[in-house]
N, C-alpha and C positions, 0 to 999 in steps of 0.2 A: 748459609751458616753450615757449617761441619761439627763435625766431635773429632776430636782429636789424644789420643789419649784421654778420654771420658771430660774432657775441657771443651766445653762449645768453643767455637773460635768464627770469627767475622774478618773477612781480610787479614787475616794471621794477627786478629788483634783478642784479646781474652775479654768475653763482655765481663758487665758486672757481677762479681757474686759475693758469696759470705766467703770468709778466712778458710782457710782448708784443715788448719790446726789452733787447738788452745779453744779457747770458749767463742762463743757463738756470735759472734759481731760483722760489720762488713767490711768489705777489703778495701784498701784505699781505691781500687781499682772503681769500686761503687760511687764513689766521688769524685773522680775523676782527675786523682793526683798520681795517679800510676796506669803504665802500659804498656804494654808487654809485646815488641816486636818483633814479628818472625822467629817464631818459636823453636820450629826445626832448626833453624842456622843460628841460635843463638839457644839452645837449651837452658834448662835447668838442673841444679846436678843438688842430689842430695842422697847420702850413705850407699855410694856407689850409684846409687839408679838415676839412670837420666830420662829426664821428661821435657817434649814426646818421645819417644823412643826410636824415634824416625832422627832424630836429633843428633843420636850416637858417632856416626861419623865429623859432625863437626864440636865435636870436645879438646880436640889438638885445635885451638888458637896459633899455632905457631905460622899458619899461612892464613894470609886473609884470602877469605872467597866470598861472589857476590852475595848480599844479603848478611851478611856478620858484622856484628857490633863490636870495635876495636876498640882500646882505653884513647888513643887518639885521632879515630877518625871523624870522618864528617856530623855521621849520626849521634856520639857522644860528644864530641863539641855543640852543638845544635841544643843537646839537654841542659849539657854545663850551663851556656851560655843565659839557659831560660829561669838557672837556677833548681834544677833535677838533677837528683844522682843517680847513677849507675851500679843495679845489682851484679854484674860483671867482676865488680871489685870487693863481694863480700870470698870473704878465705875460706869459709866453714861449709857454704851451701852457694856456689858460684849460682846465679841466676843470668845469666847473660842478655836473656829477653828484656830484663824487665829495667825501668826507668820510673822515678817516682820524684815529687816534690817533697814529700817530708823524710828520702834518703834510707824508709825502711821497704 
């Protein structure tokens, strides 16, 4: 296990924990409907700051490189497929890493 950006992280996967904002509840992540992979190649982006910060070079989507999560590649067909969507495609706070069944 590592930290990563103050994020424990296990195989580039984000174990469970509480919501990071809003009132104090667990993250879907805690039950196991959300996952978050490869964090660096697939950041998170929210008012300008991207997380992990090691992340930063892969914010241009416009070439895929190993480990990035593409609107049509393998790894997001594979969710589709399971019925999970893809944080990649929210507009406001792109989260690239992250995959979930209830789509937040």
């Amino acid at each position: 296990m590592t930290e990563v950006d103050g994020r424990r992280q296990h195989v580039g996967l984000q174990l469970p924990d509480a919501v990071a904002t809003g009132p104090p509840r667990w993250s879907a992540h805690a039950f196991g409907t959300a996952i978050d992979v490869n964090p660096v190649e697939n950041p998170y982006v929210e008012g300008g700051a991207v997380q992990p910060a090691a992340g930063q070079p892969f914010l241009d989507r416009s070439q895929a490189r190993p480990g990035m999560a593409e609107p049509d590649g393998v790894l997001n067909r594979a969710f589709r497929a399971a019925g999970w969507q893809w944080g990649g495609r929210w507009t406001a706070t792109p989260d690239y890493q992250h995959f979930s069944a209830t789509g937040g």
